[in-house]
N, CA and C of each residue as an Amber inpcrd file, in Angstrom:
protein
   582
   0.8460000  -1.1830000   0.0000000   0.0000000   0.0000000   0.0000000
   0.8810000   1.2320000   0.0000000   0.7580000   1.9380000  -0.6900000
   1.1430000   3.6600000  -0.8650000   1.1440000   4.0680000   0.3770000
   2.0120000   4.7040000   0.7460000   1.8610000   6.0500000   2.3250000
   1.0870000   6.8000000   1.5420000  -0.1700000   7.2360000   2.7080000
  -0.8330000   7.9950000   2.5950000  -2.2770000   7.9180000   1.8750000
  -1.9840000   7.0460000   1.2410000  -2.8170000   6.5850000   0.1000000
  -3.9870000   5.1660000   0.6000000  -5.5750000   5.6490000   0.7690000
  -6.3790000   4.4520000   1.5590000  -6.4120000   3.8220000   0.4160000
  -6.2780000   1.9650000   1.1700000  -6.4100000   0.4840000   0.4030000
  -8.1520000   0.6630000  -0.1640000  -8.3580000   0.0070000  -1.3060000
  -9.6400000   0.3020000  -1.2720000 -10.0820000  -1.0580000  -0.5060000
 -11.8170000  -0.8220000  -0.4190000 -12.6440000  -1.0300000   0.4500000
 -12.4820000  -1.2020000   1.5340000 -11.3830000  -0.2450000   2.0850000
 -11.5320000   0.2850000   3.5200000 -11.6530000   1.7440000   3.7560000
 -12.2660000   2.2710000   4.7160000 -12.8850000   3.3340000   5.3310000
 -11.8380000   3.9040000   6.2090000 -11.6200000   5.5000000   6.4570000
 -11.3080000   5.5970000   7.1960000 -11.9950000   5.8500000   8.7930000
 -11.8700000   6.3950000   9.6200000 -13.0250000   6.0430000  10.9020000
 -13.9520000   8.0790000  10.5660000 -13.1190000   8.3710000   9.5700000
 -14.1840000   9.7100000   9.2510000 -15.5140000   9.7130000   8.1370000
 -14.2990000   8.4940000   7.1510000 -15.3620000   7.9920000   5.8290000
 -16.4070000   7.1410000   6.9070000 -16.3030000   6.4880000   7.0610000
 -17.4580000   5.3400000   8.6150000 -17.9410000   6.5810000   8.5090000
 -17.8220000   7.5560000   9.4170000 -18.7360000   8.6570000  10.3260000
 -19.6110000   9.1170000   9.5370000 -19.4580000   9.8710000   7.9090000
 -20.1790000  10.1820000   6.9830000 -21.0820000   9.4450000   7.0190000
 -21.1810000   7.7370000   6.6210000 -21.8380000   6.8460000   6.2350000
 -22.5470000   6.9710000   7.2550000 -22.6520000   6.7320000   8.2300000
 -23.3130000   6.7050000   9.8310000 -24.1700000   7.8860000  10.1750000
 -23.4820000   8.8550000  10.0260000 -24.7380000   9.6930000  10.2530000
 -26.0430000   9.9990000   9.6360000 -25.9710000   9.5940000   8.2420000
 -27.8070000  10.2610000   8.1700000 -28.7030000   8.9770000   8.3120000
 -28.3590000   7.7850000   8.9960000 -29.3500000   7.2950000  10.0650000
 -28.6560000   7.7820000  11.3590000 -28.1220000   7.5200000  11.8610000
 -27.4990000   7.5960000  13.1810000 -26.6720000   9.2830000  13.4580000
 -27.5260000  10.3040000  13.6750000 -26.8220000  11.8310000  13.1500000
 -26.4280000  11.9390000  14.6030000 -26.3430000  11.3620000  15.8220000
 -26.0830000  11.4970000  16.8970000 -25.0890000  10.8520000  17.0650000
 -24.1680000   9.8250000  16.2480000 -22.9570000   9.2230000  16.1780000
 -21.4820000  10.0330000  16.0500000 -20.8360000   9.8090000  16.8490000
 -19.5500000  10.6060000  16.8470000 -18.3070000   9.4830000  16.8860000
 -17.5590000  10.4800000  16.7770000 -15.7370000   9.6880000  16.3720000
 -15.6130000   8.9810000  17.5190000 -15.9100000   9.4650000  18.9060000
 -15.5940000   9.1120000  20.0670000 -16.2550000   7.5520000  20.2050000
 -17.6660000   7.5990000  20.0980000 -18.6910000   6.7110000  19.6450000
 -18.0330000   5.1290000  19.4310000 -17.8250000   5.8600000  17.9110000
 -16.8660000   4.8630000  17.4960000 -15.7580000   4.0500000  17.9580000
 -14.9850000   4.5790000  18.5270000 -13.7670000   4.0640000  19.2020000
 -14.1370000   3.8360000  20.5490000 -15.3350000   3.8840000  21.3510000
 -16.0110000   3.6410000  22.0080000 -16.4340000   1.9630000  21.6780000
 -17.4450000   2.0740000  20.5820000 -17.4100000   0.3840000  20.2960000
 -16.4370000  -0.0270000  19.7780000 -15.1960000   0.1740000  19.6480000
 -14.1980000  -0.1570000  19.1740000 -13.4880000  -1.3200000  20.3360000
 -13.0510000  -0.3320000  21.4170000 -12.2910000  -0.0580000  22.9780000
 -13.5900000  -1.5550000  23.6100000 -14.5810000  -1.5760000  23.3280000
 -15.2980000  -2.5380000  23.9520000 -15.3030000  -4.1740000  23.3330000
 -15.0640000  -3.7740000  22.0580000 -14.5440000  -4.6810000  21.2660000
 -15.9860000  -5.1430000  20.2890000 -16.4080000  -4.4820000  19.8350000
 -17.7340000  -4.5460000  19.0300000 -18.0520000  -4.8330000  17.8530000
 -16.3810000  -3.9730000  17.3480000 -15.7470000  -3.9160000  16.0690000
 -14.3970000  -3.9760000  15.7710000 -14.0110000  -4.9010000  14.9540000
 -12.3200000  -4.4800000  15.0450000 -11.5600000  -4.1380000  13.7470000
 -11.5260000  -2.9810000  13.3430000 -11.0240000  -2.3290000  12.0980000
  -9.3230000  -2.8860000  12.1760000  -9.1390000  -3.3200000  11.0380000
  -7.4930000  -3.2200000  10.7010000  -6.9940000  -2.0800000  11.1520000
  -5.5350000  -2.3300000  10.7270000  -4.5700000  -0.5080000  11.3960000
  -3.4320000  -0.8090000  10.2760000  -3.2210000   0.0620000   9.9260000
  -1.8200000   0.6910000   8.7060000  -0.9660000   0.8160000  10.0030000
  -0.1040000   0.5820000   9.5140000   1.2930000   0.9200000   9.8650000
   1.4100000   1.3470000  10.9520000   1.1170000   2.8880000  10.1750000
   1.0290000   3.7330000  10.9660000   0.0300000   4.0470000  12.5700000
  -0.8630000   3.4220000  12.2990000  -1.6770000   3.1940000  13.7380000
  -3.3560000   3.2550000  13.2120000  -3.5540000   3.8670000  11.8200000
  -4.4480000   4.7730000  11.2880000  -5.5190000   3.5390000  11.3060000
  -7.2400000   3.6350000  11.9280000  -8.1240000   2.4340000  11.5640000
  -8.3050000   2.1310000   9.9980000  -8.9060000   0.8180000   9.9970000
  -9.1670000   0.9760000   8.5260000 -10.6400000  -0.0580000   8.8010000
 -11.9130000   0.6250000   8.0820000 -12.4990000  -0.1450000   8.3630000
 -13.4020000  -0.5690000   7.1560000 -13.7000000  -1.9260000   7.2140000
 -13.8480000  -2.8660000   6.1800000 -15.8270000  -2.5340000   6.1570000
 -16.4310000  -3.0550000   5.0400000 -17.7950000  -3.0390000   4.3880000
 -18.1230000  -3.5780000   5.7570000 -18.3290000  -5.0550000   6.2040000
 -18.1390000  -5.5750000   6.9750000 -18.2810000  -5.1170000   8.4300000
 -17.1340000  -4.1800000   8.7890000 -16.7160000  -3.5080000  10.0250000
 -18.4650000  -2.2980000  10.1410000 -18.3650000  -1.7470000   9.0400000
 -19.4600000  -0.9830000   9.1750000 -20.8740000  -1.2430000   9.4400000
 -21.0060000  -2.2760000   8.6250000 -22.3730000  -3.3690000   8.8880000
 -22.5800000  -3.5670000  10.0470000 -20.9890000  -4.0570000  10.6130000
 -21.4760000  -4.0770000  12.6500000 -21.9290000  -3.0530000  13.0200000
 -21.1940000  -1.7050000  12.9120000 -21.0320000  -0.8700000  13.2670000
 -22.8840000  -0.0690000  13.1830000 -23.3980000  -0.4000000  12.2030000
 -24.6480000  -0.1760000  11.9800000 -25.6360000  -0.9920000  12.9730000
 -25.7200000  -2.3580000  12.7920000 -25.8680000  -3.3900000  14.0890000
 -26.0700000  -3.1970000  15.2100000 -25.0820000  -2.4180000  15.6640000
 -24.8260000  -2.1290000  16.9290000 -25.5970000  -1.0140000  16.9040000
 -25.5770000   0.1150000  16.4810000 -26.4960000   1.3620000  16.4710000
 -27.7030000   1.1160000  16.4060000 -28.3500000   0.4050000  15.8320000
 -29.5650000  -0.3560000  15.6950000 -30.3200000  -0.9270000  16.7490000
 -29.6550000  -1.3750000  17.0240000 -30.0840000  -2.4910000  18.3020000
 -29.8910000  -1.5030000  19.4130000 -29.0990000  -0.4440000  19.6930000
 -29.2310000   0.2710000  20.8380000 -30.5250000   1.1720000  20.7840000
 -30.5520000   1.6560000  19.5980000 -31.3970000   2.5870000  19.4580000
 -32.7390000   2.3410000  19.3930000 -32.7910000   1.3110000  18.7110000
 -34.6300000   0.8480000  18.3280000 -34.6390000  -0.5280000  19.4370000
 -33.4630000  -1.3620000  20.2890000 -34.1230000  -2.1030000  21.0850000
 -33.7200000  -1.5860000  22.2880000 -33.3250000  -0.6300000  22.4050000
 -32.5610000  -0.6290000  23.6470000 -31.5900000  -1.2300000  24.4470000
 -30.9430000  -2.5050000  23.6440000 -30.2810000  -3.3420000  23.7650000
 -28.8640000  -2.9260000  24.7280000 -28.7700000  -3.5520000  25.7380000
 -26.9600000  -3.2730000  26.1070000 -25.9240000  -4.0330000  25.5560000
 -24.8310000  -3.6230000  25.4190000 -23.2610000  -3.9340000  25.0850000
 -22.8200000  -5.1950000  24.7240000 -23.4330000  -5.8350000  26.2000000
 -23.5680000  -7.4660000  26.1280000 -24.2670000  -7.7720000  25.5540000
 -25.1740000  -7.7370000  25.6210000 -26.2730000  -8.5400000  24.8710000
 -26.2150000  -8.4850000  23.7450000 -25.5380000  -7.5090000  22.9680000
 -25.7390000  -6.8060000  21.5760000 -24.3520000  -7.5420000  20.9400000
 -22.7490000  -7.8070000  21.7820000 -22.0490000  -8.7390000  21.5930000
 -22.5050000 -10.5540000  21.3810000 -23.0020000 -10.4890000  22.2830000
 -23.7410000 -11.9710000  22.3750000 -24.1910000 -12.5180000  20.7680000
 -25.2410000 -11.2570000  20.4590000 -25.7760000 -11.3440000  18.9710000
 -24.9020000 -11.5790000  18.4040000 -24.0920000 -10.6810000  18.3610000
 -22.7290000 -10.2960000  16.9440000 -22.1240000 -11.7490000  16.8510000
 -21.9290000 -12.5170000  18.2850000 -20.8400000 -13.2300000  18.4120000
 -21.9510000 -14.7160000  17.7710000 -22.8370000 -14.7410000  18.2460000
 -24.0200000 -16.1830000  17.1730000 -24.4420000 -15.6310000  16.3970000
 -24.7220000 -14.7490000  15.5320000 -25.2680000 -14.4990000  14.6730000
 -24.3030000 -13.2000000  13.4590000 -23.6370000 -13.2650000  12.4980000
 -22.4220000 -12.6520000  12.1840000 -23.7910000 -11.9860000  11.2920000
 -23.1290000 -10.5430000  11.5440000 -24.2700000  -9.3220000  10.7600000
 -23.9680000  -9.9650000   9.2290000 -22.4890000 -10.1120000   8.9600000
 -22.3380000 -10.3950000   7.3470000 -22.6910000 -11.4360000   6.7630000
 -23.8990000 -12.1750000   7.1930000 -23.4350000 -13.6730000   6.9410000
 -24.3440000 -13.7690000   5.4380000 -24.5620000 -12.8200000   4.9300000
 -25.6190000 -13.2420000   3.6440000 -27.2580000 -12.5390000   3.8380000
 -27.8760000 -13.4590000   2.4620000 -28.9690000 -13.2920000   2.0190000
 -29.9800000 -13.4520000   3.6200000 -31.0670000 -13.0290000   3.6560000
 -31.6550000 -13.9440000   4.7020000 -33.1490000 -13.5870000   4.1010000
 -34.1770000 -14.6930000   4.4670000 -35.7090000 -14.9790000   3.7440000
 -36.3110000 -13.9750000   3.9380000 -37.7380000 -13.9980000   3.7620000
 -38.5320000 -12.5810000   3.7330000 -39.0690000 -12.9950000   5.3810000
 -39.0630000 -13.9110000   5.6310000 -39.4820000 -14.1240000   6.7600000
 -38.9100000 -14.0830000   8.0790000 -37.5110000 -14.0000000   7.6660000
 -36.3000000 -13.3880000   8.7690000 -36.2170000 -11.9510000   8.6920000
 -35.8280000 -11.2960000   7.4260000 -36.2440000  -9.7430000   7.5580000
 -37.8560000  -9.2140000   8.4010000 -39.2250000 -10.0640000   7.8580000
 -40.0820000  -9.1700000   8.7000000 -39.8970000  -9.4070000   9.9110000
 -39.3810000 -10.3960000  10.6820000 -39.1110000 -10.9370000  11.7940000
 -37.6820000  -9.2220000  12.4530000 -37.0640000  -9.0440000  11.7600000
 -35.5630000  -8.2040000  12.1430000 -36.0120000  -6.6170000  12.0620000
 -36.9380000  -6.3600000  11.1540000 -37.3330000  -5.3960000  10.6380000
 -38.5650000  -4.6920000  11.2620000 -39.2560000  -5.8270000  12.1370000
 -40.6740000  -5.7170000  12.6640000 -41.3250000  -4.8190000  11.3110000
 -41.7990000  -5.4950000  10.4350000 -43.1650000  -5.1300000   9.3370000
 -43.8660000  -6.0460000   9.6780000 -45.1560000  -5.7890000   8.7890000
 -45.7960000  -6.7360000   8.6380000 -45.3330000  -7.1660000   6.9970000
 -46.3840000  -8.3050000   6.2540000 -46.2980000  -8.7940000   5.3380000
 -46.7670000  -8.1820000   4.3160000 -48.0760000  -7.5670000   4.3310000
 -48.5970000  -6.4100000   4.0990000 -47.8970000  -4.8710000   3.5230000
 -47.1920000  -4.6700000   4.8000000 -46.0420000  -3.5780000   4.6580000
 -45.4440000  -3.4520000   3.3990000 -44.2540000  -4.8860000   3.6530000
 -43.6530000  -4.8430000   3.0690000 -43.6070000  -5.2620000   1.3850000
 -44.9060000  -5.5150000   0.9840000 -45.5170000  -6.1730000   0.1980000
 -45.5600000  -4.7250000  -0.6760000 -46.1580000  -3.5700000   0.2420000
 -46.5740000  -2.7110000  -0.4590000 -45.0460000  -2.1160000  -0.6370000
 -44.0480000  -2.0370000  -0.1730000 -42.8620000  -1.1380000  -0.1460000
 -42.1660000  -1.9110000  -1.4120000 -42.4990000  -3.0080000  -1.7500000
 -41.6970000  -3.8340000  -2.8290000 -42.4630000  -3.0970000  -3.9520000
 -43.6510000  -3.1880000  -3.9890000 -44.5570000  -2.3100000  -4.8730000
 -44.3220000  -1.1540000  -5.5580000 -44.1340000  -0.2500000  -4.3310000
 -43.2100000   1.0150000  -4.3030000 -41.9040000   1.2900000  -5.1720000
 -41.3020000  -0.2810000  -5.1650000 -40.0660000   0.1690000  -5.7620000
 -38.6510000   0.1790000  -4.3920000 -39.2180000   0.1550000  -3.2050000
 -38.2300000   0.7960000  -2.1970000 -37.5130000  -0.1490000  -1.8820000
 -38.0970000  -1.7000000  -2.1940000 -37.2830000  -3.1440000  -1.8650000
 -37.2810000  -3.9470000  -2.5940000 -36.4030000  -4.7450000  -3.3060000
 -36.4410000  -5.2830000  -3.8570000 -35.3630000  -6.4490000  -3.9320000
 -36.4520000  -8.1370000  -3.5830000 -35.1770000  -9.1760000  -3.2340000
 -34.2260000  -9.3100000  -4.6960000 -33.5040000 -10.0530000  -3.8590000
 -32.6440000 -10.3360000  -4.9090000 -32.5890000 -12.2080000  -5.4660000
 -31.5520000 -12.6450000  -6.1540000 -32.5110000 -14.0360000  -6.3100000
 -32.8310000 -15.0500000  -5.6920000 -34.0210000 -15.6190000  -5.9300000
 -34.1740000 -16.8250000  -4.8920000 -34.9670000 -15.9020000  -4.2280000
 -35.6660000 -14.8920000  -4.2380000 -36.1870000 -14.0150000  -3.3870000
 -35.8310000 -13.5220000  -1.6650000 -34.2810000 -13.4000000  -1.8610000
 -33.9580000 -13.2450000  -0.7590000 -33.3460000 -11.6890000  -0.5730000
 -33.3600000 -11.6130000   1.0150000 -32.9020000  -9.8300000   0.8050000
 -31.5490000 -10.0820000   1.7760000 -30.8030000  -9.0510000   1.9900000
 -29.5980000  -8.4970000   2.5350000 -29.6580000  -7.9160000   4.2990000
 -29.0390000  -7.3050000   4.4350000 -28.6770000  -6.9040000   5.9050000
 -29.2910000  -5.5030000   5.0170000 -28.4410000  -4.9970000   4.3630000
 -29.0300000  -3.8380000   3.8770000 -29.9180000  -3.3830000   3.5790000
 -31.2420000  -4.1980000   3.7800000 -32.4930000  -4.5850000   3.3840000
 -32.9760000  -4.1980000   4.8440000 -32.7830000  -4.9470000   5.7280000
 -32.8020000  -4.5420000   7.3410000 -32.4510000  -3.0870000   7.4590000
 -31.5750000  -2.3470000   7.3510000 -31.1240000  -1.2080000   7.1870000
 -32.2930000  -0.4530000   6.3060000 -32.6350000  -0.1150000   5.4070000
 -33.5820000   0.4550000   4.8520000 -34.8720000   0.0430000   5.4400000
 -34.9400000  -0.6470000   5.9170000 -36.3190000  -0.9930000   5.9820000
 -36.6880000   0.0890000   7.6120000 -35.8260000  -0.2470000   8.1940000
 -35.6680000   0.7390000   9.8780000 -35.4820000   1.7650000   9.2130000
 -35.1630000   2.6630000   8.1610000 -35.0020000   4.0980000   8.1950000
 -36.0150000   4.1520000   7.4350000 -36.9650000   3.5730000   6.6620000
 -38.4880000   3.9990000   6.0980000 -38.5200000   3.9510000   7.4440000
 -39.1430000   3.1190000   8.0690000 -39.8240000   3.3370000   9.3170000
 -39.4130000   4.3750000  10.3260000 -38.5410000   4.7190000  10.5090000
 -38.5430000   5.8720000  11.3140000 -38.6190000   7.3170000  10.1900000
 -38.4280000   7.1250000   9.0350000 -38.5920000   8.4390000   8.2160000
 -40.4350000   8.5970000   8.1230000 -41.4310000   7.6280000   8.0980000
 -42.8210000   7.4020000   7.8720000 -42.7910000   7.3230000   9.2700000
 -42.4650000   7.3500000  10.3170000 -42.8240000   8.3070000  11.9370000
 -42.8750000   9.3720000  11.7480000 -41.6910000  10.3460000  11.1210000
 -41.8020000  11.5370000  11.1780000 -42.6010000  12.0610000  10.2070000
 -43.5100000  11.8670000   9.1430000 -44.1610000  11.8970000   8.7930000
 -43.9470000  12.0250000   7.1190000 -42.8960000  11.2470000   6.8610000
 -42.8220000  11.1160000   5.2370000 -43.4250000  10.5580000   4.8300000
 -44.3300000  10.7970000   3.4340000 -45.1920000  10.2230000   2.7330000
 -44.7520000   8.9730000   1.9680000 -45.6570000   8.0840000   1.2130000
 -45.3750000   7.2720000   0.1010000 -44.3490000   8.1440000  -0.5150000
 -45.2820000   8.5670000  -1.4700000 -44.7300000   9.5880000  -2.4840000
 -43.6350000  10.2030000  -2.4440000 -42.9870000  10.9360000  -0.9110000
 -41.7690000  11.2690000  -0.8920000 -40.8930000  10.1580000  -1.0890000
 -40.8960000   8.6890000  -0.4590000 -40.1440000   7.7220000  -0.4850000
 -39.8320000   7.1260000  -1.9390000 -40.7890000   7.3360000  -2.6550000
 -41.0450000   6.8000000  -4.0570000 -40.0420000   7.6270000  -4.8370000
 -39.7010000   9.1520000  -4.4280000 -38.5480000  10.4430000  -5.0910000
 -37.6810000  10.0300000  -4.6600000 -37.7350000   9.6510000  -3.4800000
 -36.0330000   8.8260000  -3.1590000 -35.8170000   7.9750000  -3.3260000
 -36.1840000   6.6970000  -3.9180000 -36.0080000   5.8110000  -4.6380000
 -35.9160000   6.5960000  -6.2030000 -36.5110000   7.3150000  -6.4880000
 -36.0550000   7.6140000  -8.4580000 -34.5480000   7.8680000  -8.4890000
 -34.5840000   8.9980000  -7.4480000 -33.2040000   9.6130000  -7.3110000
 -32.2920000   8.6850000  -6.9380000 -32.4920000   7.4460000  -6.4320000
 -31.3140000   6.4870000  -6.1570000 -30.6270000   5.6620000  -7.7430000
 -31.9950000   5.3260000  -8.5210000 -31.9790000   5.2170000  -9.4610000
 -31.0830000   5.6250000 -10.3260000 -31.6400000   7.0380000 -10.4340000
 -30.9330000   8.0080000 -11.5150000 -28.9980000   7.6360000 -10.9040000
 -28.7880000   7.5700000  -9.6030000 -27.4870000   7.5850000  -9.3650000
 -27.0420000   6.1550000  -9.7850000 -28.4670000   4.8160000  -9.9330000
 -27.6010000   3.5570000 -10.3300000 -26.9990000   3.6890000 -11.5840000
 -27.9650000   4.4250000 -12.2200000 -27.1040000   4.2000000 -14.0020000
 -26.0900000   5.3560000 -14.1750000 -25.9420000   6.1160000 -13.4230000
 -24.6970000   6.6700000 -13.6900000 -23.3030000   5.7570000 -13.0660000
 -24.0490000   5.1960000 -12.0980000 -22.4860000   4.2550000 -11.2230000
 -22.0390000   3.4630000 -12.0630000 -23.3830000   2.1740000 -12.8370000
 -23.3860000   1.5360000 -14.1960000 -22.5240000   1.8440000 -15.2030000
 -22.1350000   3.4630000 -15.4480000 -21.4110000   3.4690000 -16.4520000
 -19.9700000   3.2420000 -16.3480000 -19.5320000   3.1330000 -14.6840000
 -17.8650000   2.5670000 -14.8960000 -18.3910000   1.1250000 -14.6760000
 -16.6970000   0.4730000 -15.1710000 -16.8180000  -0.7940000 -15.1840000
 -16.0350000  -1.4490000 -13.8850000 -15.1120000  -0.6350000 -13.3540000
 -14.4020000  -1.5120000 -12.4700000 -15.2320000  -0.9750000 -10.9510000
 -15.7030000  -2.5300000 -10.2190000 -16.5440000  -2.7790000  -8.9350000
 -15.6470000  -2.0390000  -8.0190000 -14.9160000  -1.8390000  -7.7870000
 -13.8250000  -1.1870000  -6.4500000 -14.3260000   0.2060000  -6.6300000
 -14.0020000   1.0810000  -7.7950000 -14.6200000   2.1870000  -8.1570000
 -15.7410000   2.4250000  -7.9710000 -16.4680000   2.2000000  -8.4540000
 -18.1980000   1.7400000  -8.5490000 -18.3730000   1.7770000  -6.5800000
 -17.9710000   0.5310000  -6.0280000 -17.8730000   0.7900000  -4.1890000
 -17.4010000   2.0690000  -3.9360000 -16.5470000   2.5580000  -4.3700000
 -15.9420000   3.7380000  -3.8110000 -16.7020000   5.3270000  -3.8960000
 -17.4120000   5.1190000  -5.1170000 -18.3000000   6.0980000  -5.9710000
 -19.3050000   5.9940000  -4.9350000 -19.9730000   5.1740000  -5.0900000
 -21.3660000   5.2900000  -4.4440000 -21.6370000   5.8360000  -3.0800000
 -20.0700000   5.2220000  -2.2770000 -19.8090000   5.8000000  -0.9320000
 -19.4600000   7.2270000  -0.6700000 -19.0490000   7.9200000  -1.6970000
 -19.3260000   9.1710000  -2.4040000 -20.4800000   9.8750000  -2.5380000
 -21.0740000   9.2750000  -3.2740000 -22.2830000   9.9480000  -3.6420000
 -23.0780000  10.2950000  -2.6080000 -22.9410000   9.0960000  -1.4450000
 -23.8020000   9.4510000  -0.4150000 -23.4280000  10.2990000   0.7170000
 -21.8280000  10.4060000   0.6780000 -21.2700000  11.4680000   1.4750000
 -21.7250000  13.2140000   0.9890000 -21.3030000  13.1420000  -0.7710000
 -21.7820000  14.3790000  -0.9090000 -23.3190000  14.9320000  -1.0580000
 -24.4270000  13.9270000  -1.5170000 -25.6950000  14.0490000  -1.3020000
 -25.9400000  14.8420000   0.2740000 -25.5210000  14.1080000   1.4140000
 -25.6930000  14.7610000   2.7260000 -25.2140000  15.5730000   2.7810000
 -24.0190000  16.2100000   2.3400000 -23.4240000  17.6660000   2.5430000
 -24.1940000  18.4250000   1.6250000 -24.6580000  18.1210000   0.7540000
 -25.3390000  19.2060000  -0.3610000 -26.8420000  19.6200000   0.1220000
 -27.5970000  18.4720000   0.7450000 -28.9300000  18.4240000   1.5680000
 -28.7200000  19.1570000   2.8040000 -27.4990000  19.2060000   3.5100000
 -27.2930000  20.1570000   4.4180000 -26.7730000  21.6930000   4.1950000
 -26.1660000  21.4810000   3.2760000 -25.7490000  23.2180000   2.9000000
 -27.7230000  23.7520000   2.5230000 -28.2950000  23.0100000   1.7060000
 -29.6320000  23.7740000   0.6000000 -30.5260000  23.8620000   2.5710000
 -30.1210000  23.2730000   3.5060000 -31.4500000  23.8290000   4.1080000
 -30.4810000  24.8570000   5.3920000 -28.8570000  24.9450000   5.4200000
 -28.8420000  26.3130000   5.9890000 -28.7720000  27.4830000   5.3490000
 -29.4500000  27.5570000   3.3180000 -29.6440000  28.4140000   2.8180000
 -30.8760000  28.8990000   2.7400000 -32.1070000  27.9540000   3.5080000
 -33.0940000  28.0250000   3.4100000 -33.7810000  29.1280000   4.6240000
């Protein structure tokens, strides 16, 4: 690896923080190295001392925010999970997501409808699937409509076929983790101009 220069598909613990906050906007650096120090997560280290944290590392890292926040879950208990049940482990049925996700069948029936979910083959969904599915639900608490959710799905869209047009996947990972860093800075500058 280059000095100075991040390995791809690793994060640094600021790239993490970006990603983390627009579910988790109450997450900080400290936070982090907080579940770090407890042992929750364990990012590689350069050389130099610097974290590096993997797709993987973040998924916990989400996990863990999750489970504190929407179960109230403590430290232990939330290790316990991590340690039988590995956040990365794959696809999981529609019937383990409504089970992780608390929907109903119904719900989620209609959100596939929508456009907002969609399995993948074998009709199975992702962790990331879990992840979206908890931030509709707390975005439709605060009172977002269908219809708004349906614009944020176009607009995700519009960003797949532009990602589509490179060819190499490392890029493409790296881009997208982009896109969503600068989307939130641009959504935050337009409403302290507002």
């Amino acid at each position: 690896m280059t000095a100075g220069r991040p390995q791809r598909g690793v994060s640094s613990i600021g790239a993490v923080l970006a990603q983390l906050r627009p579910e988790f906007p109450d997450v900080t650096i400290s936070k982090i190295r907080f579940l770090e120090a407890e042992g929750l997560v364990r990012p590689a280290r350069t050389a130099s001392g610097y974290r590096q944290f993997s797709v993987a590392d973040v998924e916990r890292l989400r996990f863990v925010l999750s489970a504190q926040r929407d179960r109230y879950l403590p430290l232990k208990v939330i290790r316990e999970q991590l340690d039988t049940t590995p956040v990365d482990s794959g696809s999981i049925s529609r019937l383990e997501l409504l089970a992780q996700a608390g929907f109903s069948a119904d719900q989620l029936s209609q959100l596939e409808r929508d456009g907002l979910l969609r399995p993948g083959p074998g009709g199975r969904f992702t962790t990331d699937d879990i992840t979206a599915l908890r931030t509709i639900r707390t975005m439709t608490g605060l009172g977002v409509e269908r219809e708004h959710l349906r614009a944020v799905r176009a607009a995700a869209d519009h960003e797949v076929v532009l990602l589509k047009s490179f060819s190499d996947t490392e890029t493409v990972r790296e881009l997208a983790d982009l896109f969503t860093s600068l989307h939130t800075l641009l959504v935050r500058a337009g409403l302290r101009q507002s």
